[in-house]
N, C-alpha and C positions, 0 to 999 in steps of 0.2 A: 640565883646569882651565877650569871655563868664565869667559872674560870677560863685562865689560855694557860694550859700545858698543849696546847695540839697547835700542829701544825695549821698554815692558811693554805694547801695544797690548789694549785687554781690550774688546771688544765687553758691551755692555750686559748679554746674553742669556748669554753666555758667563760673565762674572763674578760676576754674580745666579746661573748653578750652581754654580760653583764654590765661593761664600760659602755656601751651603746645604748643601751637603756636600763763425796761430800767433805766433808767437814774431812779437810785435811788442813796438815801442815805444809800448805803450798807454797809458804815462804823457805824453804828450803832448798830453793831456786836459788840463781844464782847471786841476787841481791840480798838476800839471807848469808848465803854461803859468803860473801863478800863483807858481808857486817859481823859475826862470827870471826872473821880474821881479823876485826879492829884492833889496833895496838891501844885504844885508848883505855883509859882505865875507870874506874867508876869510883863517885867520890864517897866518901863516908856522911855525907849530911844532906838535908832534905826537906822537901817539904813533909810535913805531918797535921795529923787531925788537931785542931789547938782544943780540944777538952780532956781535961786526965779521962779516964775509962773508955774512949775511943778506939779500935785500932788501931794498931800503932802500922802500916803497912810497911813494908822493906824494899817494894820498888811498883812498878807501874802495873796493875792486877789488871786485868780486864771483869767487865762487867757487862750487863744486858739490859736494856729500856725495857723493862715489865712492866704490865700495867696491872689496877688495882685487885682482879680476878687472877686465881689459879686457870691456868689453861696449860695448853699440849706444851707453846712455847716456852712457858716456864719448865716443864721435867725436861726437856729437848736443850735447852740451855743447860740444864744440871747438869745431866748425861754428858755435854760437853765440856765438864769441869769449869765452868763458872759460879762462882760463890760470893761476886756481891750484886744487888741488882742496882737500876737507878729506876726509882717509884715515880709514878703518878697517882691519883688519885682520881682519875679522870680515863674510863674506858670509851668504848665507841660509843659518842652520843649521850652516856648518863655518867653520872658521880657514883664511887663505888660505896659513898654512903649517904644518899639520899635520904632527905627529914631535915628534920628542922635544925642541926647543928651544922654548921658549915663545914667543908672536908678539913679545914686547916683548923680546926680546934683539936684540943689537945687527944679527946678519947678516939674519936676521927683517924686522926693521927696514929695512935696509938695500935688500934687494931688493924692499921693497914702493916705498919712494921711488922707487928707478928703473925701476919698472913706469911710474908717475906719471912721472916724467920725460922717458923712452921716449915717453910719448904724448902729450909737449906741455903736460905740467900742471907746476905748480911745488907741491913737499909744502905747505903753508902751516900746516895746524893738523891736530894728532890728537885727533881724537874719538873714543878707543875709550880703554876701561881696563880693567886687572888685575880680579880679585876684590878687591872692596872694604868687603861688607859687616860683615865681622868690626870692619874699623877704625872703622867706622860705631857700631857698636853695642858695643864694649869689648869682643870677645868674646875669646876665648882664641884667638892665631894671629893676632892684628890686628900685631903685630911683622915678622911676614913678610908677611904683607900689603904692608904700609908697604914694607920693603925690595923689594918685586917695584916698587910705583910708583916708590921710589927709582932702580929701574933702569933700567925704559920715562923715566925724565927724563934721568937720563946718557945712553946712548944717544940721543935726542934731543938732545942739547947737541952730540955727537959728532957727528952728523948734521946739521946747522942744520935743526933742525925748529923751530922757532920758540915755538908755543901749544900747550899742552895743555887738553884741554877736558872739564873733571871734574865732577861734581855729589854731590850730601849727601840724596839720597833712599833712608833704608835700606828696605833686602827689593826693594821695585816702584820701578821707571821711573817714565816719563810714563801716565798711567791715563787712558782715557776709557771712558764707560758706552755709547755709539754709535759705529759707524764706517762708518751708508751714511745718514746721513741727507740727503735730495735738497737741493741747493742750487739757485743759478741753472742753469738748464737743463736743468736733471735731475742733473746733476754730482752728487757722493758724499761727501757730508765726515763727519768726526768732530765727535762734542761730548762732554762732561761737564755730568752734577745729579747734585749730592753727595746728593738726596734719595732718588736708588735705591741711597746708599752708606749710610745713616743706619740700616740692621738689617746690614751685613758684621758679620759676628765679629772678633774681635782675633786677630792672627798669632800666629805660636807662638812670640814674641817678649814677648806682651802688652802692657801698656803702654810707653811709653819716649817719655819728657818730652822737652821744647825743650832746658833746660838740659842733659841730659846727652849730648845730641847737640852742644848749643857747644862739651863740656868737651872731648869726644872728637873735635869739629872743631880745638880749638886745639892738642891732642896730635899730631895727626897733623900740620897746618901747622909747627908746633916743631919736628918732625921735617923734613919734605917743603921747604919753602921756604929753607935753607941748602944746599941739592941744589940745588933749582933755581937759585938766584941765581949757583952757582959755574958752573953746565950752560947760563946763559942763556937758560934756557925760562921761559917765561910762565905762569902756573896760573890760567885762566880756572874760574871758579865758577859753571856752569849754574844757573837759577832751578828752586824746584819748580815740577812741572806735575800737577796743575793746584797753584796757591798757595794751598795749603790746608792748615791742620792744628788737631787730629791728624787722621788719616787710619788706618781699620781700630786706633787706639791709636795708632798710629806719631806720632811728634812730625816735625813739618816745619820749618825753620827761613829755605830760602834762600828768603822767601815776602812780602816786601815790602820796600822802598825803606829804609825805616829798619836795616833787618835786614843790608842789604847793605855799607851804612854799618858797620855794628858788624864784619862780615866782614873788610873792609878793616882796622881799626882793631887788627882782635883780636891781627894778627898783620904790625904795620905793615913793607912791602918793596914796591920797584919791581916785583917779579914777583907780587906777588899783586892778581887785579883778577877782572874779570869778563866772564862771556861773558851780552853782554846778549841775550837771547832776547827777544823784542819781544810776541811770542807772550802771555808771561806776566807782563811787565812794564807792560804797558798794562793785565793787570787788577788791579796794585796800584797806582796810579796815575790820575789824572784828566789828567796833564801829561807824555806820555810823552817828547817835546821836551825839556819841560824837566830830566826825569830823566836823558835823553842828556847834557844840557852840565853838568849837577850832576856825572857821574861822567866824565866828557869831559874837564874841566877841571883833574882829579886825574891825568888819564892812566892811567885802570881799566878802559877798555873796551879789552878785548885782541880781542873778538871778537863777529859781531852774526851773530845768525839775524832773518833778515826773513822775518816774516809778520805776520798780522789775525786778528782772533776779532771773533766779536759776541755782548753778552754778561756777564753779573758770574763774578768767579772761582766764583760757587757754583753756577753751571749760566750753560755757553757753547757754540758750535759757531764750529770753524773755517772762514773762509770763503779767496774768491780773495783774493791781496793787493791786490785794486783797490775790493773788495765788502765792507770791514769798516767796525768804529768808529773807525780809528785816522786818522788825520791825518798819511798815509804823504810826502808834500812836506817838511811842517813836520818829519820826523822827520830825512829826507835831509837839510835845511837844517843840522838841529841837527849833525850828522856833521860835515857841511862847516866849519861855525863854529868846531867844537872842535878842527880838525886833526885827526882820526881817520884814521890809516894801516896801515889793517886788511884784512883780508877780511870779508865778507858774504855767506853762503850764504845759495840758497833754500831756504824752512822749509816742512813740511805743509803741501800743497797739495791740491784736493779730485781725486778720481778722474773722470775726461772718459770721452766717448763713445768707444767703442772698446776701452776698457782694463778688468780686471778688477781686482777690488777686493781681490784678494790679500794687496797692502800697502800700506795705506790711508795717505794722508796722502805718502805716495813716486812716487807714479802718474808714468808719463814725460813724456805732455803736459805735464799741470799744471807742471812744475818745466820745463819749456820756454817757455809762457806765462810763469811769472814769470819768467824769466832776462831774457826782452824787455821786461816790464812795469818791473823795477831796471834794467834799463840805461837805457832809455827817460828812468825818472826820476831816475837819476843824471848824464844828458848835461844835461837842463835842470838841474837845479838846481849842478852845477858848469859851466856854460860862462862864470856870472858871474864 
């Protein structure tokens, strides 16, 4: 049974045939040094874990996508004082507990937390899920679908796992059409133009509208969020990547600010919110600040991927988080304003010197670099 916690990474080249047939505090710059002088003040309240014996966190921690083995990346994250991870269960290619229980059962479960815990990290948020496209798309079998997520959420409850971290894009992931395109210094990043997507064929799904992906989003939440709210897990709603639809016919829906609004509303509960990816949020948006304290304020951000793009959602390239269009100060300020008591992983980062481009967008450097880059500008802009 395969899961999707992994990306759909699809090289330009690659997806065109297939349609056919170190670690510094570098925020200490002058946008650092700039949010550091903020007059504004930080509030007293916030979001928190909704289960007693949770962490109680006191402002925005950063954290590291580990996956379900001990490697180099994990003591290389320690060393740079990170202390909660966000888990998968799912490494290159196999499950890190193969046999006959599935990973999302409870001992499954169990023994990946205290891998993580063994090594100094605290579980914080799961990012890996069940087979989920049947539920996606009404197919027949989306029942037990539902009941497998239903169960990776109890055992998370059982477990103080806190957030789960789900998304609404059927068939493919996140897509991009390049994954070496040179950046500063030769560095490797990925991008998306929907205009080498504009001749893909339609899946063998065909068409399938916005609407019937709400109707079949609100089915599945009717179900999944009186689980969760009794389990005290959180159901962060990942944005589409790229924010675009339709796509190959596919309809797309978590795909701008208003949309996200309507998410929240569809299926109104403390446990359902969002995992803000900054990535994809800054390309529906001109005010990504401002979108942080809009959903801030509501207590929805359960969970934030930091990174930059430069770029419109219809053709962008991922860059450093220090090297984009975003206004990365003014975003940390917004965090701090709203009370945000979260985690913050680092997000696709480009491939550095030394490293092969294997798995683009995960490179070890780069997610070294940023870990200095968010602390850096999280020490300024919280010391006020």
């Amino acid at each position: 049974m395969r899961s999707t916690c992994e990306p759909t990474i699809i090289s330009r080249r690659a997806f065109l045939a297939a349609s056919a047939g170190v670690v510094g505090s570098v925020a200490a710059g002058a946008r650092a040094r700039e949010a550091a002088e903020s007059p504004e003040s930080k509030p007293a309240t916030g979001n928190s874990p909704t289960r007693d014996g949770m962490s109680r966190l006191a402002q925005l921690e950063i954290a590291e996508a580990l996956g379900p083995t001990p490697s180099p990346l994990w003591r290389l994250a320690k060393q740079c004082g990170v202390d909660y991870a966000v888990g998968s269960w799912r490494g290159p290619g196999r499950s890190a507990d193969d046999g006959p229980e599935v990973p999302w059962g409870y001992q499954p479960l169990e023994r990946l937390k205290k891998r993580y815990e063994e090594a100094g990290f605290e579980l914080a948020v799961i990012e890996c899920r069940p087979p989920m496209n049947k539920i996606k798309l009404a197919l027949p079998g989306r029942d037990e679908e539902i009941d497998a997520v239903c169960e990776l959420i109890r055992n998370m409850g059982a477990l103080r796992i806190p957030v789960w971290c789900y998304e609404w894009m059927p068939v493919f992931n996140w897509l991009r059409t390049s994954t070496d395109i040179p950046t500063r210094g030769g560095a490797l990043t990925s991008g998306y133009d929907h205009a080498a997507m504009k001749d893909a064929p339609l899946t063998e799904y065909g068409v399938v509208t916005e609407e019937q992906l709400w109707t079949n989003l609100r089915y599945f939440l009717e179900r999944v969020v009186p689980v969760a709210e009794k389990a005290g897990v959180k159901l962060a709603m990942h944005p589409d990547d790229p924010p675009l639809s339709p796509i190959r016919g596919l309809g797309r829906i978590m795909r701008s600010v208003e949309n996200y609004q309507r998410l929240l509303d569809l299926v109104p509960s403390p446990i359902n919110g969002i995992a803000l990816c900054q990535g994809n949020f800054t390309l529906m948006t001109h005010d990504l600040p401002g979108v942080i304290r809009q959903f801030g304020k509501q207590e929805k951000v359960f969970f934030v991927h930091f990174r930059d793009v430069r770029g419109t959602r219809e053709k962008f390239v991922e860059t450093f988080h220090d090297d984009g269009q975003t206004d990365m100060a003014a975003c940390m300020r917004a965090y701090r304003d709203v009370g945000y008591r979260g985690v913050c992983r680092v997000d696709h980062v480009p491939t550095m010197e030394g490293e092969n481009n294997q798995n683009p967008g995960y490179s070890t450097i780069g997610r070294l670099y940023a870990i200095g880059y968010i602390k850096g500008l999280r020490d300024a802009v919280y010391s006020k």
